[in-house]
PAMIBA-983585 format. One record per residue (C-alpha): z, y, x; residue number from 1. Coordinates in nm, 2 decimals. Last residue first. Layout:
% PAMIBA-983585
ATOM | up | north | east | seq
ATOM | Z | Y | X | NUM
...
% end
This chain:
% PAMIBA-983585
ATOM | up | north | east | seq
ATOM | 15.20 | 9.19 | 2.47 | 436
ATOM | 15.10 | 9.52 | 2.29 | 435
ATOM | 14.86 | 9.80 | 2.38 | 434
ATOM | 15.02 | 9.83 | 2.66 | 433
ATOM | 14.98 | 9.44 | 2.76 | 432
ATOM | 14.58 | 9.50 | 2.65 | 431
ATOM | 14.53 | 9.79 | 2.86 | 430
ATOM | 14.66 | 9.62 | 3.16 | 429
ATOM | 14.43 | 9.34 | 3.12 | 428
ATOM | 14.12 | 9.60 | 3.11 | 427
ATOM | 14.30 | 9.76 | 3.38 | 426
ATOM | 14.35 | 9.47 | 3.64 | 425
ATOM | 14.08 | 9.60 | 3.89 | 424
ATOM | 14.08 | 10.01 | 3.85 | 423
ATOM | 14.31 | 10.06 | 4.13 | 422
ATOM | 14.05 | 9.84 | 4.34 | 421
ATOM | 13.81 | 10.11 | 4.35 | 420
ATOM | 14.04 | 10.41 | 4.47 | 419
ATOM | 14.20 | 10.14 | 4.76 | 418
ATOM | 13.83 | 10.08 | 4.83 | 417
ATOM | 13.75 | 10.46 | 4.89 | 416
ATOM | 14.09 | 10.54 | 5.08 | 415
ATOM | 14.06 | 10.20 | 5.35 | 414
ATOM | 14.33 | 10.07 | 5.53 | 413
ATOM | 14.24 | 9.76 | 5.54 | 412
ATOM | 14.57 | 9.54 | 5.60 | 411
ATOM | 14.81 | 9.76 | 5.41 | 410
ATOM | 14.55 | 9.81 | 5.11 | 409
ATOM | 14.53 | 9.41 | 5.10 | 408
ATOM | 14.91 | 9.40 | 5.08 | 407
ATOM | 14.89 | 9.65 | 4.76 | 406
ATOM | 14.62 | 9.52 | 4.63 | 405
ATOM | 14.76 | 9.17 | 4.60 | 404
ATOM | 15.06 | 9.31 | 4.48 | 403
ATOM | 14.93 | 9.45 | 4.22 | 402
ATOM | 14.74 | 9.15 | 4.13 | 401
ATOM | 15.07 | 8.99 | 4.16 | 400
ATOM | 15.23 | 9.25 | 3.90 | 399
ATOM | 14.95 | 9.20 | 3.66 | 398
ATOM | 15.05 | 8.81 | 3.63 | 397
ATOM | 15.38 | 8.87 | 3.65 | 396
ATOM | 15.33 | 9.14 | 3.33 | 395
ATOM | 15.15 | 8.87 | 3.12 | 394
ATOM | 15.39 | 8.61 | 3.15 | 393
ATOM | 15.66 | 8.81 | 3.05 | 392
ATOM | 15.44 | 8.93 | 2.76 | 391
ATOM | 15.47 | 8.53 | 2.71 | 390
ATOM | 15.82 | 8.54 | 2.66 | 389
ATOM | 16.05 | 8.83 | 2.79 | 388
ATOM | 15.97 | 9.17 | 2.97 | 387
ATOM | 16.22 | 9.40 | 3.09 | 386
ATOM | 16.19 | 9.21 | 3.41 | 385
ATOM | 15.82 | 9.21 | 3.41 | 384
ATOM | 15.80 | 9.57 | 3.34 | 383
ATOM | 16.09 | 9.68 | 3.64 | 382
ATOM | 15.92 | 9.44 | 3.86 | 381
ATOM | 15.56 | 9.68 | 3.76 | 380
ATOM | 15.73 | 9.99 | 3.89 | 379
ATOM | 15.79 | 9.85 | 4.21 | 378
ATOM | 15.43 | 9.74 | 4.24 | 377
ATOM | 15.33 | 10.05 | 4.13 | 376
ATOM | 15.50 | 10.24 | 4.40 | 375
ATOM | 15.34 | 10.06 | 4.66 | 374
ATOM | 15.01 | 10.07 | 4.49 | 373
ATOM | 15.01 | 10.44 | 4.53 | 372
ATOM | 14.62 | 10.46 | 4.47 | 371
ATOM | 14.65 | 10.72 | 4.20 | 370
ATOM | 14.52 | 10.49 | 3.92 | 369
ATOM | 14.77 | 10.23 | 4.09 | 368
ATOM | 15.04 | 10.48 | 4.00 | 367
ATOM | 14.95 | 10.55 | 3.64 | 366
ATOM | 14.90 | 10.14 | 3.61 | 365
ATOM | 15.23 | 10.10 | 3.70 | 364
ATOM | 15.40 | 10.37 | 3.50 | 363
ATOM | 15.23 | 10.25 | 3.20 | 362
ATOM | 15.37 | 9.87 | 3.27 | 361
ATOM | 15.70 | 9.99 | 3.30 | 360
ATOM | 15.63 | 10.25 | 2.93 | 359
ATOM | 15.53 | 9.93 | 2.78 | 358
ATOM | 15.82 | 9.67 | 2.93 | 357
ATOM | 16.11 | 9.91 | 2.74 | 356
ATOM | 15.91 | 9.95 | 2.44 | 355
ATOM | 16.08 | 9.62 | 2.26 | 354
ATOM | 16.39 | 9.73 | 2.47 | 353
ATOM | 16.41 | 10.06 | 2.24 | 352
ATOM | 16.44 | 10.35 | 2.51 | 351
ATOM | 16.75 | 10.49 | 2.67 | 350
ATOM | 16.59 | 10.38 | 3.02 | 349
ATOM | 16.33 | 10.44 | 2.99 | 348
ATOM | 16.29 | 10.82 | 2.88 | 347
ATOM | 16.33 | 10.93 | 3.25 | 346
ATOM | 16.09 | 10.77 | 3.37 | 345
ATOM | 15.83 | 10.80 | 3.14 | 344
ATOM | 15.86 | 11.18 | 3.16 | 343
ATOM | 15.84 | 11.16 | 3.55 | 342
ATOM | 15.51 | 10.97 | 3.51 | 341
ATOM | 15.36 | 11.21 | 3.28 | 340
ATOM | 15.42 | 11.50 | 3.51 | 339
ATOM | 15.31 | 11.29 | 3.83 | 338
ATOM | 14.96 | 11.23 | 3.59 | 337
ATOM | 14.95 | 11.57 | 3.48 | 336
ATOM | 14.96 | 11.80 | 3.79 | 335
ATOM | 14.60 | 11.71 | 3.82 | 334
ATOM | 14.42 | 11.51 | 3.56 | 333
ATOM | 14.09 | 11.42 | 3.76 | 332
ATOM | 13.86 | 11.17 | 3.54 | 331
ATOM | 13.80 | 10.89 | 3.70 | 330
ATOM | 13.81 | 10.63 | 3.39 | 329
ATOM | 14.13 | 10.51 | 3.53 | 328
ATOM | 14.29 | 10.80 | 3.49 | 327
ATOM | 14.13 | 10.92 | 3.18 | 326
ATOM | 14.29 | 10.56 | 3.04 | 325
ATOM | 14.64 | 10.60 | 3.24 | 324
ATOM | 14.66 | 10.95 | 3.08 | 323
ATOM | 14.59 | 10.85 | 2.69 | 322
ATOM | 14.83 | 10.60 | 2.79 | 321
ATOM | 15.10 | 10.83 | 2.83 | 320
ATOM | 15.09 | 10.98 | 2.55 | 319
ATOM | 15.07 | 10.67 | 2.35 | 318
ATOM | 15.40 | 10.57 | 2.52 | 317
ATOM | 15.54 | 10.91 | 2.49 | 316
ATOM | 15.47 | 10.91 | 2.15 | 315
ATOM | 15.63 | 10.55 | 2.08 | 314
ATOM | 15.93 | 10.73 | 2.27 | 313
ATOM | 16.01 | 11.02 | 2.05 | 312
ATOM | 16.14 | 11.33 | 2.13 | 311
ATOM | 15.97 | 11.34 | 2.47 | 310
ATOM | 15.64 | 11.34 | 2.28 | 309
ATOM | 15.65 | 11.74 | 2.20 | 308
ATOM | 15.73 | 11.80 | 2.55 | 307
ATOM | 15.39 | 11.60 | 2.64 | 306
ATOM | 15.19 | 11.75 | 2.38 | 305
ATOM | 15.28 | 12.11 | 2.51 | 304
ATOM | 15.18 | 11.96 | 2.87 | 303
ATOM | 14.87 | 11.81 | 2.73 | 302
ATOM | 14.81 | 12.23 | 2.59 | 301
ATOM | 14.92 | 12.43 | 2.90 | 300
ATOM | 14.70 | 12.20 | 3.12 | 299
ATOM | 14.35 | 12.28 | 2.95 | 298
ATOM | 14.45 | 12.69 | 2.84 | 297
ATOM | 14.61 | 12.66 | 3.25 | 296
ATOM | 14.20 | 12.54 | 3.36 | 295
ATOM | 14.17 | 12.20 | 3.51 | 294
ATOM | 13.87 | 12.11 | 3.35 | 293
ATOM | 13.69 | 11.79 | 3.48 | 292
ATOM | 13.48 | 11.65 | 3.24 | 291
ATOM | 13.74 | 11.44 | 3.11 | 290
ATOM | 14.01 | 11.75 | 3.09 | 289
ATOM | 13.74 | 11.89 | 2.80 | 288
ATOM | 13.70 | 11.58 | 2.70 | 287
ATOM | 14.05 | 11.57 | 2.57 | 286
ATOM | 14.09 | 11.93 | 2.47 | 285
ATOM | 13.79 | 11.88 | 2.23 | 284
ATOM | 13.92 | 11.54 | 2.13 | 283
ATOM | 14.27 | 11.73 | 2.01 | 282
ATOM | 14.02 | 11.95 | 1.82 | 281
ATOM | 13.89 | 11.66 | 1.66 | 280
ATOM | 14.23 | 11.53 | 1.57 | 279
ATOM | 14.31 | 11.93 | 1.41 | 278
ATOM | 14.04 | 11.94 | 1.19 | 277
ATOM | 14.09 | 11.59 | 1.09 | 276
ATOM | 14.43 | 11.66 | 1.01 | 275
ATOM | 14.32 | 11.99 | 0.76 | 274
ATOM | 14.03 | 11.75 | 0.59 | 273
ATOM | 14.30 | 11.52 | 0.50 | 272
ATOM | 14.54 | 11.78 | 0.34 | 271
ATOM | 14.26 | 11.95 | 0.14 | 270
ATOM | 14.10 | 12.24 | 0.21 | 269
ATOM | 13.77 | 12.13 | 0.30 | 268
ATOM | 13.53 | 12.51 | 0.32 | 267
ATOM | 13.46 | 12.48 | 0.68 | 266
ATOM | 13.48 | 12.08 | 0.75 | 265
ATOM | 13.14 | 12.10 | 0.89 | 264
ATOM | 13.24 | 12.37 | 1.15 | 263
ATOM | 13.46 | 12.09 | 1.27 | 262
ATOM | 13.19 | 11.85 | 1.32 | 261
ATOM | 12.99 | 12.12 | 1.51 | 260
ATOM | 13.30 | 12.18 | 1.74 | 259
ATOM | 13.28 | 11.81 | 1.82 | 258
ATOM | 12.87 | 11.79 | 1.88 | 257
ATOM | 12.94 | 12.14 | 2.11 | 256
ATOM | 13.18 | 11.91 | 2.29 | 255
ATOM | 12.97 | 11.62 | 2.39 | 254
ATOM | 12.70 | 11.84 | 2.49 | 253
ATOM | 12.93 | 12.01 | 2.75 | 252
ATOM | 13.11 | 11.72 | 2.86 | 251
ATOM | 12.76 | 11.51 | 2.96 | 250
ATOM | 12.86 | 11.24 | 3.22 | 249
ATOM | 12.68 | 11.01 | 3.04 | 248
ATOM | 13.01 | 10.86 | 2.92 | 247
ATOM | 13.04 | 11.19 | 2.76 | 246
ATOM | 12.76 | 11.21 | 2.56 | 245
ATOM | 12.73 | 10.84 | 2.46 | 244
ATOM | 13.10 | 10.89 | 2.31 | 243
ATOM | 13.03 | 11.19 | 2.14 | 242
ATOM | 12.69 | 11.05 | 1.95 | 241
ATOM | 12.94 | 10.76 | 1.80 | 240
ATOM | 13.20 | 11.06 | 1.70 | 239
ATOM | 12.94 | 11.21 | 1.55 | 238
ATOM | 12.87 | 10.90 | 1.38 | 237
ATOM | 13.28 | 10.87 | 1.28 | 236
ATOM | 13.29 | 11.23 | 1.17 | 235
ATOM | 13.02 | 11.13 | 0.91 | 234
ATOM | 13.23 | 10.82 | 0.80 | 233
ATOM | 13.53 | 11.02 | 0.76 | 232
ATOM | 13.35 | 11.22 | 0.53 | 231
ATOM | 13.24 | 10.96 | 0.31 | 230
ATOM | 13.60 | 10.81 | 0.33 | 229
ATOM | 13.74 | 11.10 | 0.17 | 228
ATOM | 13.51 | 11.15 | -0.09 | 227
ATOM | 13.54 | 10.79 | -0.18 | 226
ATOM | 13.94 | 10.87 | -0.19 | 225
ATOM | 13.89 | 11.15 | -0.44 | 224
ATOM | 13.67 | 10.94 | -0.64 | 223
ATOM | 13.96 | 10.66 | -0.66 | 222
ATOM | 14.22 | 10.88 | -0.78 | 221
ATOM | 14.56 | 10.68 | -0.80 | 220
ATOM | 14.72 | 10.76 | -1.08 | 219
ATOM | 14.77 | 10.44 | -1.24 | 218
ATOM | 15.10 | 10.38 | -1.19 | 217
ATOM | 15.00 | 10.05 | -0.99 | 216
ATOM | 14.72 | 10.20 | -0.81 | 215
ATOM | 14.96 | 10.44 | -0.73 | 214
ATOM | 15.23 | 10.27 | -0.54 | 213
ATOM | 14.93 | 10.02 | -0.35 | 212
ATOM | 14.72 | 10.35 | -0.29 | 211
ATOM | 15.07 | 10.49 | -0.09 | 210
ATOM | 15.19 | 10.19 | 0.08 | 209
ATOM | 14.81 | 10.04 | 0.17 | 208
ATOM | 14.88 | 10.26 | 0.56 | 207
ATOM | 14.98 | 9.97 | 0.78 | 206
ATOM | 14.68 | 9.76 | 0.59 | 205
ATOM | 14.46 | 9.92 | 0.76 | 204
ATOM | 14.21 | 10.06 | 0.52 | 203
ATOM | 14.00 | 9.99 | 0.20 | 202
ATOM | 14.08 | 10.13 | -0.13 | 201
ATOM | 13.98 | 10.10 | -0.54 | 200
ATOM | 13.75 | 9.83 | -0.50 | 199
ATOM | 13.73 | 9.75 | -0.90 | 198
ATOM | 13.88 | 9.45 | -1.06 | 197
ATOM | 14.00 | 9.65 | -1.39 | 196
ATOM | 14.36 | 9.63 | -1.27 | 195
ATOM | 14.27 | 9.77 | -0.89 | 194
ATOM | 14.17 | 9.56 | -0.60 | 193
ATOM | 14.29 | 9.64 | -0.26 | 192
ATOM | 14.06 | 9.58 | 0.02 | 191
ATOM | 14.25 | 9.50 | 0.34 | 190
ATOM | 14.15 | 9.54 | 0.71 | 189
ATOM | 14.34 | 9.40 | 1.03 | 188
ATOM | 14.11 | 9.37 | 1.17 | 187
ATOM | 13.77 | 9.56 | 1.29 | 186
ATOM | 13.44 | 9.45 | 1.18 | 185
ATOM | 13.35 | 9.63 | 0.86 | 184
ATOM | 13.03 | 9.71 | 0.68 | 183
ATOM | 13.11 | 9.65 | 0.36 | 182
ATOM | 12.90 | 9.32 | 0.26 | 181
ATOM | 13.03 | 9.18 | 0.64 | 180
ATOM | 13.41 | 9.27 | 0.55 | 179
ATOM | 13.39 | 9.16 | 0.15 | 178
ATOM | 13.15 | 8.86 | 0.08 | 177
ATOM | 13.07 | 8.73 | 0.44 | 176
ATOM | 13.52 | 8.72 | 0.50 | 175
ATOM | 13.55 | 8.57 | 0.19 | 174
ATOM | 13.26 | 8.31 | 0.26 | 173
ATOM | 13.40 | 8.28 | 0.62 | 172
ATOM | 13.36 | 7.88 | 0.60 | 171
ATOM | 13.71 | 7.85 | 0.73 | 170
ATOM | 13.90 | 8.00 | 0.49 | 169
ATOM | 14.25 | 8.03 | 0.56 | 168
ATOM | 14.56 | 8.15 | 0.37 | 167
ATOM | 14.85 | 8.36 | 0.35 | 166
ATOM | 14.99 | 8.44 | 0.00 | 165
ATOM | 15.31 | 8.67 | 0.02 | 164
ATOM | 15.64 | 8.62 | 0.09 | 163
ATOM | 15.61 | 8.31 | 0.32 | 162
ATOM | 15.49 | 8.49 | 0.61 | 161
ATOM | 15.81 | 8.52 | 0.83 | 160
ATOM | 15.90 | 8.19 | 0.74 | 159
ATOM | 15.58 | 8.05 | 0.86 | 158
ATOM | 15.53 | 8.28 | 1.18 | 157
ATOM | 15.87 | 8.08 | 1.26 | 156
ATOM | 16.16 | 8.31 | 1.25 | 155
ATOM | 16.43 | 8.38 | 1.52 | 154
ATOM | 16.27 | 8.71 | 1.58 | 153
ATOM | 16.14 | 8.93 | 1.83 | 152
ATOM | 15.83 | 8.79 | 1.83 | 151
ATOM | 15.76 | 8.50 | 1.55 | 150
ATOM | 15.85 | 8.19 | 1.69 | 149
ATOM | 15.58 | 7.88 | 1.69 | 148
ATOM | 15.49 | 7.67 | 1.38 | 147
ATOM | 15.28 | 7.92 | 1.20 | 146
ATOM | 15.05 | 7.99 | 1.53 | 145
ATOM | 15.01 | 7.61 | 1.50 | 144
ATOM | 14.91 | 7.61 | 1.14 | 143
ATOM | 14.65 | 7.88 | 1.20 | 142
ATOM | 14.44 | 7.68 | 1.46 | 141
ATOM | 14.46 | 7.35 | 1.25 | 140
ATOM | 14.31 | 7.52 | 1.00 | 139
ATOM | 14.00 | 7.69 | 1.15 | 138
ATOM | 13.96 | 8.07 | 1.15 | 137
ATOM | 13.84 | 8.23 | 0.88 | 136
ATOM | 14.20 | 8.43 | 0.81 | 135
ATOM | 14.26 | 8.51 | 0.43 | 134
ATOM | 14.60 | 8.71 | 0.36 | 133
ATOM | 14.62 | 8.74 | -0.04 | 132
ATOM | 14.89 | 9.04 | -0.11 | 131
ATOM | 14.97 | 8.99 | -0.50 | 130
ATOM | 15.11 | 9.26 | -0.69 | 129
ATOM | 15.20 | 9.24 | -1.07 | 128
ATOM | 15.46 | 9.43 | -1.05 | 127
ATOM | 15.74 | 9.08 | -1.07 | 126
ATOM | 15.68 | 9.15 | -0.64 | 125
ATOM | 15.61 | 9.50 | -0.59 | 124
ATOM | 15.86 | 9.59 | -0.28 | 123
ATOM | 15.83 | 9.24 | -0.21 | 122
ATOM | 15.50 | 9.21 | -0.16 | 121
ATOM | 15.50 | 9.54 | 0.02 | 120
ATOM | 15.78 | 9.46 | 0.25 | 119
ATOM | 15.61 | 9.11 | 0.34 | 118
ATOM | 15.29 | 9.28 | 0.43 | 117
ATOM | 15.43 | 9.54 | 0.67 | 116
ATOM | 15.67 | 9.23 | 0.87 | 115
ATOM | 15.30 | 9.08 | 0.89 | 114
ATOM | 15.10 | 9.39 | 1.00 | 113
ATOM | 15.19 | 9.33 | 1.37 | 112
ATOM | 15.05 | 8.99 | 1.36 | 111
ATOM | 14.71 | 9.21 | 1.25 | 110
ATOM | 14.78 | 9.41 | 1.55 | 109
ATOM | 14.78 | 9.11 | 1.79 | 108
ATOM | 14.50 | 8.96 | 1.65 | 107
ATOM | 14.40 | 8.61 | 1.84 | 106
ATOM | 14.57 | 8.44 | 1.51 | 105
ATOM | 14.31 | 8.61 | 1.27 | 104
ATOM | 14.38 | 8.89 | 1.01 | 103
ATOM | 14.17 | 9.01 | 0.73 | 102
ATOM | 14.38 | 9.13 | 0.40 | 101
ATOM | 14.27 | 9.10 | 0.03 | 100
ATOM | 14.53 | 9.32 | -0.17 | 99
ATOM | 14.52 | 9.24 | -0.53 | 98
ATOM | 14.65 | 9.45 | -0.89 | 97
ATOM | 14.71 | 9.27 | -1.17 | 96
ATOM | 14.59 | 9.43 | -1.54 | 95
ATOM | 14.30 | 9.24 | -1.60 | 94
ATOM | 14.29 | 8.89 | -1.39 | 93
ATOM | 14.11 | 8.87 | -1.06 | 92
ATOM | 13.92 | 8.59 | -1.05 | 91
ATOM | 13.96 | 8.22 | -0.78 | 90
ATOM | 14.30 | 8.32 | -0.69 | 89
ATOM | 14.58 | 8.03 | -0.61 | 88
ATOM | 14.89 | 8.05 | -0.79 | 87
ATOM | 15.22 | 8.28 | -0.70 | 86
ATOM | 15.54 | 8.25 | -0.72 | 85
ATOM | 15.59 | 7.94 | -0.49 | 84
ATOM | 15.74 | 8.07 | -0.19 | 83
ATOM | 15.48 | 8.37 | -0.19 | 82
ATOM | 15.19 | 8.15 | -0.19 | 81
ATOM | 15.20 | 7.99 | 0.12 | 80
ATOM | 14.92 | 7.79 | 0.33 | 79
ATOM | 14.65 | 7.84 | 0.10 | 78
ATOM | 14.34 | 7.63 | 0.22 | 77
ATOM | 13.98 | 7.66 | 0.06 | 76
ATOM | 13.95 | 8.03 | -0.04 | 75
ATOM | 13.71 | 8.12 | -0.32 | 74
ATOM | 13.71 | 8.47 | -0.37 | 73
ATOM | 13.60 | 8.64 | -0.69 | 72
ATOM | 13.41 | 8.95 | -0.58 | 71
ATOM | 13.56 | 9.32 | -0.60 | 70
ATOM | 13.36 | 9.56 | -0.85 | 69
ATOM | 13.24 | 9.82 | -0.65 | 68
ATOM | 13.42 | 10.18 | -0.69 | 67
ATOM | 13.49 | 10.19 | -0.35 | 66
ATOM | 13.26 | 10.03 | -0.10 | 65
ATOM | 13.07 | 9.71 | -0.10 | 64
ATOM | 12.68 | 9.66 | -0.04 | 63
ATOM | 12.64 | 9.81 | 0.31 | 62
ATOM | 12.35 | 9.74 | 0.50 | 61
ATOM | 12.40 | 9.62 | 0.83 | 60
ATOM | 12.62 | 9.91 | 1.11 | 59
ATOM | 12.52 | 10.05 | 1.38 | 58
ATOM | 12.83 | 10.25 | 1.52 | 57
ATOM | 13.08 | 9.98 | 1.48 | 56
ATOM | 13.38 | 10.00 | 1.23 | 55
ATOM | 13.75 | 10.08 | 1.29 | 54
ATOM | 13.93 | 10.06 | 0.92 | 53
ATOM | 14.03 | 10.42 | 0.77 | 52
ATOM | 13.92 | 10.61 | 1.06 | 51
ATOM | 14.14 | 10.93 | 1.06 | 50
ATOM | 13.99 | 11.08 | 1.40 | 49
ATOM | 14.14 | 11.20 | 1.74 | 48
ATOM | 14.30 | 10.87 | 1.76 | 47
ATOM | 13.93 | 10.69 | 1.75 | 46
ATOM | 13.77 | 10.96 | 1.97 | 45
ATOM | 14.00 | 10.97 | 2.25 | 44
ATOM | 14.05 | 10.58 | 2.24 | 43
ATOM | 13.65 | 10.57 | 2.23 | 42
ATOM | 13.65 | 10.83 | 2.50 | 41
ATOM | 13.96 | 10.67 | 2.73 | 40
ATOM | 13.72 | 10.34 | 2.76 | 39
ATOM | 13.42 | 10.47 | 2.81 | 38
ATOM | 13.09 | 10.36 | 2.73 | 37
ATOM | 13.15 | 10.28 | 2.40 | 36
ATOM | 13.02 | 9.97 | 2.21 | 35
ATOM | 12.77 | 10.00 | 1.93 | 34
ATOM | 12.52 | 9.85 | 2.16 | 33
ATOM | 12.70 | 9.50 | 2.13 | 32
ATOM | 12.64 | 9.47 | 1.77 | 31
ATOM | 12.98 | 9.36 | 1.56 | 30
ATOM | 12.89 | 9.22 | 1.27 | 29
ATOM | 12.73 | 8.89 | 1.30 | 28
ATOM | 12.97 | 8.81 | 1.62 | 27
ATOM | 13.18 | 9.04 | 1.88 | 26
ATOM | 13.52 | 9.12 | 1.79 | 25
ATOM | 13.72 | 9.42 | 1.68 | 24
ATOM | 14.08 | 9.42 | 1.67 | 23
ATOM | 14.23 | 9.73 | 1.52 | 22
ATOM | 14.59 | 9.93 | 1.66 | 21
ATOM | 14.87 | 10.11 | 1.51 | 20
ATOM | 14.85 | 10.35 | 1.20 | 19
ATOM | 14.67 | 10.66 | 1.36 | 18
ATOM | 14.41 | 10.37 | 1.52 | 17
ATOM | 14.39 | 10.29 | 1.85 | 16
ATOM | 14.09 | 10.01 | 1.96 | 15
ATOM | 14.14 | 9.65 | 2.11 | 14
ATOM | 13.89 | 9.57 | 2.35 | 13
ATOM | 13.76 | 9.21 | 2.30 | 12
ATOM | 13.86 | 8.86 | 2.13 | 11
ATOM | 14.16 | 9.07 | 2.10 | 10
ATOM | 14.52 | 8.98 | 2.16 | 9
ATOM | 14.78 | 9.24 | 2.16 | 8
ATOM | 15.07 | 9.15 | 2.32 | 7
ATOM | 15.39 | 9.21 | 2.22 | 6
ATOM | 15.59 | 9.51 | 2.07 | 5
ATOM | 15.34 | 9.63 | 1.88 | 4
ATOM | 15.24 | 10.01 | 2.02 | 3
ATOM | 15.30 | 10.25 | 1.72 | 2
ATOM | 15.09 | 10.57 | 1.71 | 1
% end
């Protein structure tokens, strides 16, 4: 799991996916029962399983999928078009191959995808490939995220862009025609249309590099793939029924629903089914520590993840978050949290400077989950120094709210409230981990 090494900016929570991280937002297609109870279970749940593109629980009526022929778009603005190679799409000719992505300015994770989408264009340009980026938002909106400085670079969001076709239609009829009609609502999510104009794929676009390659060849196997996503989409209902489970307090249920899943995939031998066997029994373990479980079979296994995550820092990060979230969920870790701390520690310093403010931040909020706001505080200086930009902004921000609590915590001493107000900036904190 990659963190983006800036903020992630969600019109509400953003969610983990194997591939980096979704946006979903509230509106037509997002209904506000389908959201989780818990934090830590719906990143739990949504890491432990191979979700193609993050979708709701309740979902409308669903009347594009794979195999569908792919509607003609009709975009209003087209900002670049591949510095001029390309023409504006209204059909999909015979023989090319499309990728429709959904992105939106407030999208950290679909401004991640960017640098993704230039290397594919490219990869295929002359192939007849053609990555058409449609955003609904309004134009003046889009045209001032293009003038200002892509992160970590010395580009404009313009320059950056201008290998493939970015554009922005404001009426939403793209967005009505393929994410509403398929039942989508998080972004980034592209639909890549084959050479006979057929849905062949939908997913984040992070992972389009291997159906891209062999839609091209033509030996990609579409019904394979509509297999696959069929049984993704049962896993991803039990997952729903998991996450009302366990943020009702009920462990036990919740886990006989995941090792019911898995005895569903008896029989699946195939690579996918063997990875989603293994993510749901990574849930298992995780609400199994949820509900309490401190048991050496419980600790022996995190702490095997944890030495397997030391070799690689964006693993450690994700790692670690996964702890921050049950921590601030009130779930007892144990040994765990100082354990996860001290492996954070350590790494920092040798770690890439874009994850450098991440693992700070993480080491905060692990602290101030434990009530040592003292400690945080010191650990969240180190974030905002590490930090530049607007994520710089972000982390003083959540370091005076540390600090707040922390002075307030000397005043009153008070165990109960000090427990309460460790919670207070995590929905902000969650959001500068998962990016800013």
């Amino acid at each position: 799991m990659v963190a983006p090494p800036f903020a992630v900016i969600c019109d509400s929570e953003p969610i983990v996916h194997r591939s980096g991280y979704v946006c979903t937002r509230p509106g037509p297609f997002l209904p506000s029962e389908s959201l989780p109870m818990k934090r830590h279970l719906l990143v739990a749940a949504m890491s432990a399983v191979t979700l193609f593109a993050i979708g709701s629980s309740v979902r409308a009526e669903e009347t594009l999928g794979i195999g569908s022929p792919a509607p003609a778009i009709d975009i209003e603005h087209y900002l670049s078009t591949g510095n001029g190679f390309f023409e504006p799409v209204t059909e999909f000719e015979d023989g090319k191959v499309y990728m429709i992505e959904f992105w939106a300015t407030w999208c950290g994770p679909c401004i991640a995808s960017m640098p993704h989408l230039v290397e594919l264009q490219n990869q295929y340009r002359g192939e007849g490939f053609q990555v058409i980026s449609v955003s609904d938002e309004d134009l003046d909106t889009v045209k001032q995220l293009m003038e200002q400085t892509y992160p970590e670079t010395e580009k404009t969001f313009a320059e950056v862009t201008s290998a493939y076709t970015l554009t922005v239609d404001p009426d939403g009829s793209v967005t009505e025609d393929y994410m509403q009609a398929a039942g989508r609502n998080g972004i980034p999510a592209a639909f890549l249309v084959g050479k006979t104009g057929l849905v062949e794929w939908i997913g984040h676009p992070m992972e389009a590099d291997e159906p891209v390659a062999k839609v091209l060849k033509g030996t990609w196997d579409r019904e394979a793939f509509k297999e696959q996503l069929r049984r993704q989409e049962q896993i991803q209902m039990a997952m729903s029924k998991v996450n009302r489970l366990a943020g009702a307090g009920e462990f036990e249920d919740a886990i006989k629903v995941v090792d019911m899943t898995i005895s569903e995939l008896e029989g699946a031998d195939d690579e996918s089914a063997e990875g989603l066997r293994q993510r749901l029994e990574n849930l298992k373990y995780n609400l199994r520590l949820d509900s309490g479980d401190q048991s050496k079979e419980v600790l022996d296994y995190f702490r095997g993840q944890l030495e397997e995550a030391k070799s690689d820092d964006r693993e450690l990060v994700q790692f670690a978050f996964g702890m921050m979230s049950s921590l601030q969920q009130g779930s007892d870790i144990g040994p765990l949290a100082d354990e996860t701390i001290e492996a954070v520690q350590q790494r920092v310093e040798q770690a890439n400077e874009e994850l450098k403010p991440l693992m700070h931040v993480l080491v905060a909020q692990l602290y101030a989950a434990m009530s040592e706001l003292d400690q945080a505080v010191e650990a969240q200086k180190r974030a905002v120094e590490a930090s530049t930009g607007p994520q710089q902004e972000r982390m003083q921000q959540l370091l005076e709210e540390l600090q707040s609590m922390a002075d307030g915590a000397q005043e009153e001493p008070d165990t109960e409230a000090d427990t309460e107000t460790a919670d207070a900036p995590a929905a902000e904190a969650e959001q500068t981990v998962d990016g800013s």
